[in-house]
Steps between C-alpha positions, in 0.01 A plus 500: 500500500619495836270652796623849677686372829211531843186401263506151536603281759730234409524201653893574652331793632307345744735453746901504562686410141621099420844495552531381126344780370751727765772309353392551111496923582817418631635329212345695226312226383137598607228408285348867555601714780258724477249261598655502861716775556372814582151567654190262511203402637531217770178483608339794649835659542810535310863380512820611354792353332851651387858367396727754641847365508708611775192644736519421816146606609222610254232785613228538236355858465238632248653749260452806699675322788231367724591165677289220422742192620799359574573173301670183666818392315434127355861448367826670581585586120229764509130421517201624673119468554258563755187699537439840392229726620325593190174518398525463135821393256689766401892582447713507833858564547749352751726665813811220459721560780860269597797623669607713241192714487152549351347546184159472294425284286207555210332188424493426166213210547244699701429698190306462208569422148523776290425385134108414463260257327517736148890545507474049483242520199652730332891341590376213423317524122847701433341856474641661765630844346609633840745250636788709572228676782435157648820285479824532627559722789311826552417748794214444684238611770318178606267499781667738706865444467744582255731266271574332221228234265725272332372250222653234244381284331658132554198251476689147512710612827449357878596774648571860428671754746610927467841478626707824555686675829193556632503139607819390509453350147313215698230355280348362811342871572351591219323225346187614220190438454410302196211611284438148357259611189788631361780430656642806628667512837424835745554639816500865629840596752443816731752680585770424160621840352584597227795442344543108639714261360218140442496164269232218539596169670311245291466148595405287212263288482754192512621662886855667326589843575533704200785793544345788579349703196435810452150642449420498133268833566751697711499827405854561690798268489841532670834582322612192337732369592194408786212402369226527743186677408421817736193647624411901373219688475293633242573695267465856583643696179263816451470493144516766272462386157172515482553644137740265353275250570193640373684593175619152454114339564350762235771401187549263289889413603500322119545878381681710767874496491690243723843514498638256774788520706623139650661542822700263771438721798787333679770593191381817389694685683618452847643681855902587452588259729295218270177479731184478318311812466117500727233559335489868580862548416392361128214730499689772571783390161271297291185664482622836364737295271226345290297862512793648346588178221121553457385101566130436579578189721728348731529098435651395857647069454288319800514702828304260678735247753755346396773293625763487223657856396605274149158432433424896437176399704372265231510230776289671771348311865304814577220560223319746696851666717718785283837402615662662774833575276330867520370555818095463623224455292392856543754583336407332183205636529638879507724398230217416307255855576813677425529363146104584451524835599707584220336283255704201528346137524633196665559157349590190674639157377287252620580198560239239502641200279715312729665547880850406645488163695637659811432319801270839634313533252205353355660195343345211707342731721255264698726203463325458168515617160258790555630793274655315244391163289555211652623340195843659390458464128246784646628661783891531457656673262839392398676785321432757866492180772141673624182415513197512313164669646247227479265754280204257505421514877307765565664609824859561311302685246316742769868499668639644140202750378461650825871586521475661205164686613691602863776701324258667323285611781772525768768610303321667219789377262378566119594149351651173499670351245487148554805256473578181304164476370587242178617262843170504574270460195670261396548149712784369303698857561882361489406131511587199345226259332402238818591837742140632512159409507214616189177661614225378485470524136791351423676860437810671646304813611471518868102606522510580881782757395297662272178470720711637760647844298132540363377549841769709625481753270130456522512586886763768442371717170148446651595688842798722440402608142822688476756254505728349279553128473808394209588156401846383485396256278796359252302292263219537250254410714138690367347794668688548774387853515168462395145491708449146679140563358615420138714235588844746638722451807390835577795660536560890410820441356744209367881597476603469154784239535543445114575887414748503822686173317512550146584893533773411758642275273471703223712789614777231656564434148756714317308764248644397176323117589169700613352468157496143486249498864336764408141329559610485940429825477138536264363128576360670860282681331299212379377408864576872621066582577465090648514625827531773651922509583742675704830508318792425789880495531482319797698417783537105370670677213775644646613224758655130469768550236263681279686843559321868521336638231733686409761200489267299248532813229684380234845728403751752706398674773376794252301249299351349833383831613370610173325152499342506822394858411339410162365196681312727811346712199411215306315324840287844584371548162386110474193402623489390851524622848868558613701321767890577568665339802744746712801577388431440135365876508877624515678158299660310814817308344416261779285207536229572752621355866276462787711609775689830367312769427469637095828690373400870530835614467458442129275818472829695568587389126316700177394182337281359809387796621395588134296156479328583791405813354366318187309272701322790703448670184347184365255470774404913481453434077271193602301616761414798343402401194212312472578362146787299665313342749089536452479191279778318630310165551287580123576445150350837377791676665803324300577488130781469364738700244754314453522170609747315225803692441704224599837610326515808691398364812196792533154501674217742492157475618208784596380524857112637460239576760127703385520852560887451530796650304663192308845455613767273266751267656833435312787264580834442309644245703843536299824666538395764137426834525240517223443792364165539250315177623154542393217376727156520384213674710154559472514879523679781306633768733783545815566236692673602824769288626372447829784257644813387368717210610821649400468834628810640682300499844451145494907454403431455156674616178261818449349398194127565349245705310539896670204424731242370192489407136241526228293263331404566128275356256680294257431496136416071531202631770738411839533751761892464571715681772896532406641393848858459618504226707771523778718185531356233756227730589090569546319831389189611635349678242147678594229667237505851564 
């Protein structure tokens, strides 16, 4: 801990400053500048010190102006001292006059520090839960002045300074106070307003400058291609949503519809002139776009800094910073109380497996490996040239859980779904044998990983009850989306990467070869109640050769619709949450591209604008019917009809909830019209046809049942509907 300047008198405050210790202020190189600049006790009396470069003459005034000394000049490049009449330490500001003028100057080192003996214990034994209040830069009133408190962490560094136009980007100025029981550096700057372009100026502990880096808790960063962090005030959103959020903290999300639309807020749509749209510009288009396609969520790709448009944000330098693409944080904010006040909820890709190795950013950040492992079988990962959080140090992991508590509290987003997570469970992710190093058991499971995502959904479930947390988790790693008291990751949700692969690759096959895979598309439902999963047609699906959706349907472009159409029914009436990225709503030809914005002229043509009317017809069927969604994420809500009528390529299956109507799901995923197909169901009586694949609307061939068929009692005891099943199609068929 380091003593508030004026309580103690050092032993350089005793009389006029060594010229060593003048020349290591000068320099940058002092030991601890707050031990002799500013105000202290010399004696009975007190003396002053400031580095003012370019002052001619130094006055020093209290901070309502009263004179209390001038200061002699001890070396031309800019410093003072002398005696001060004060009775008592306390913060004093400067009258710098030279040829050119006059102006005050704040002192940063006759003030106080700002973070306290419980912010270190708590910092410290990694519990911390309000970091994003203490670190970084934030707006201040601190013993009568008003400024700025900056604070990073960088415990193996000599020196670190705020740097920013406020000082000429002269680290000399500036210099923090370090908090040695834990290694954080602080120091409170009157007078900085908001919206300042700053970086830290760290010194490591071997004397090399670093290049300047960029706070890793801004909450403001500059447009790249600058990367500067900048100073901004709270957040000052009056929120509105006071409902959404309650409604979300009293459910149980397992059994509420969630259909998911994946958004790249830079590419959705964009000015005419190719400028990306603000975030109020996208509230105004987006928001009443997913009312009307009837979506539940918006899944933004990482808003949070980034340097590299290419990266879609997956490569971020400013955890704790939405990107300034689309304007001020504010207007995230509003973006996100607009969504909630029409029932919308906000998910954002989170990003806390790896970071780029730009020179700003937190890779080396003291001049040591203090984010990442030292060890690169560890801490680099080959296959994205970033590195690896060191999960295992307890400061990284308060770093990681309390970003993901501060968009929850700031921002009040609804969710994260967290990235790459198979990259890091597992410690030989995409290595070679010899390339990594075995726990401690001897195992390839990385334990401080999974200690890690325990605790942050821990932290996050146990104080924002109604959020969402979702694995993107590729393997078949166990209980992702289970409790972390019965051994889970504690996750709500784990995308369901196998049913996105083997149905994909089942419909890229030409239909008369279906009935030789037809298992891609029934072994799901073996693991379908495992975990709780969201079913998504991603945006990694539709990019790097892979084609759109609709490109991967097998056939001519009438099959390919017809496909995708059958395929869209087929997805809603499985078991699963939904997630569709942008663009796949209305069958883009074209591979996703981050820097044009979707295709929307395709809407002008019947077939795209007649998917998109399918797919917000799909959403309308599942929301509002609670036997498509209620057991979702149980067995009790799935049983199947027909599950091995390979030869004609057909599946059927009942979608159940208690109290619930039962509603029938059936698939021909050929080119036949088949007329009297009998599918069994559990009860005689009208079955209404309650959504149809092929229906004119949607661009189909017009084909079906007359709005409902009948199921009879056979003679062999089966309850049998005669159905005609319209080619490479799904019916909806509900008990009336």
């Amino acid at each position: 801990m380091t003593s508030p300047p004026g309580k103690d008198e050092t032993p350089a405050a005793s009389g006029f400053l060594p010229a060593q210790e003048i020349e290591a202020i000068l320099s940058g190189t002092h030991s601890d500048p707050f031990a002799v600049l500013g105000v202290h006790a010399s004696g009975k009396t007190y003396v002053a010190r400031c580095f003012i470069p370019g002052a001619g003459t130094v006055v020093t005034e209290t901070l309502s102006g009263n004179d209390i000394g001038a200061l002699e000049r001890r070396h031309d490049a800019g410093f003072f001292e002398g005696p001060v009449s004060l009775r008592k330490g306390q913060p004093i500001r400067y009258r710098a006059r030279n040829e050119g003028g006059e102006w005050i100057v704040l002192d940063s080192y006759s003030f106080g520090p700002v973070l306290g003996p419980m912010d270190d214990y708590y910092i410290r034994e990694g519990s911390h839960l309000r970091l994003f209040d203490k670190m970084g830069a934030h707006p201040i009133s601190h013993e009568g002045a008003e400024g700025f408190h900056f604070a990073v962490w960088a415990p193996n560094a000599r020196r670190v300074s705020v740097v920013g136009n406020f000082n000429d980007w002269d680290g000399r100025r500036h210099v923090m106070r370090l908090r040695a029981d834990t290694g954080i550096w602080e120091i409170f700057i009157p007078g900085v307003p908001i919206g300042a372009p700053y970086k830290y100026e760290i010194l490591g502990k071997d004397g090399t400058l670093l290049p300047l880096k960029a706070d890793p808790f801004a909450r403001r960063s500059e447009l790249r291609p600058d990367t500067a962090s900048v100073t901004t005030g709270e957040i000052a959103q009056v929120w509105d949503d006071e409902a959404h959020r309650r409604h979300w903290e009293e459910i149980d999300p397992r059994r509420q519809p969630i259909s998911i639309y994946e958004v790249h807020a830079s590419s959705w749509q964009r000015r005419d002139n190719g400028d990306m749209l603000t975030w109020d510009e996208l509230a105004e288009r987006l928001i009443p776009y997913c009312v009307d396609m009837g979506f539940t969520h918006i899944e933004f790709l990482p808003i949070s800094e980034f340097p590299y448009d290419p990266s879609w944000g997956y490569q971020t330098t400013g955890l704790y910073s939405p990107t300034a693409r689309f304007g001020e944080p504010e207007g995230f904010a509003r973006f996100v109380n607009g969504c909630h006040k029409v029932g919308i909820g906000v998910i954002l890709d989170w990003v806390p497996a790896h970071f780029p190795t730009d020179e700003h950013g937190l890779r080396w950040f003291d001049g040591t490996a203090l984010y990442e492992h030292e060890d690169p079988r560890q801490g680099f990962h080959p296959d994205w040239n970033t590195a690896i959080y060191n999960f295992g140090r307890e400061e990284v992991a308060a770093y990681l859980v309390n970003n993901a508590l501060y968009w929850a509290e700031k921002f009040h987003v609804d969710g994260l779904r967290v990235d790459a997570v198979a990259s890091m469970l597992y410690l030989d992710y995409s290595r070679k044998h010899g390339e990594w190093v075995p726990n401690e058991y001897g195992g390839n499971e990385n334990l401080e990983a999974v200690r890690f995502l325990q605790t942050m959904n821990t932290r996050l479930y146990g104080i924002h009850q109604g959020v969402l947390t979702i694995a993107e988790e590729s393997t078949s790693w166990p209980k992702v989306s289970h409790p972390v008291h019965t051994g889970g990751l504690g996750f709500g949700f784990k995308w369901n990467m196998g049913f996105m692969h083997d149905t994909l690759q089942y419909l890229s096959r030409e239909p008369v070869h279906r009935k030789f895979h037809h298992n891609d598309m029934t072994f799901g439902l073996l693991y379908a109640f495992s975990e709780n999963f969201v079913l998504p047609l991603s945006h990694d699906e539709v990019v790097h050769g892979k084609g759109s959706l609709i490109a991967k349907m097998a056939g001519d472009d009438w099959q390919k619709f017809a496909n995708l159409r059958a395929y869209y029914g087929f997805m809603w009436g499985y078991p699963g949450k939904k997630l569709l990225f942008m663009g796949q709503e209305f069958a883009q030809w074209r591979e996703w591209a981050e820097e044009r914005q979707l295709d929307w002229n395709l809407l002008e043509y019947n077939l795209h604008e007649g998917m998109r009317r399918l797919v917000r017809d799909l959403n309308g069927t599942y929301r509002s019917k609670p036997s498509l969604h209620a057991r979702d994420c149980e067995g009790d809500g799935f049983e199947w009809l027909i599950a091995d009528d390979r030869d004609n390529s057909v599946f059927a299956w009942l979608r159940k909830a208690p109290g619930e109507k039962l509603i029938a799901v059936v698939t021909n995923f050929t080119p036949v019209y088949r007329e009297g197909y009998d599918v069994p169901l559990p009860v005689a009586g009208r079955w209404k046809e309650i959504l149809n694949t092929d229906a004119e609307i949607y661009g189909g061939s017009g084909k079906g049942n007359g709005g409902a068929v009948n199921a009879e009692r056979k003679s062999n005891g089966m309850t049998m509907a005669t159905v005609t099943l319209p080619p490479l199609a799904t019916l909806m068929l509900e008990q009336e």
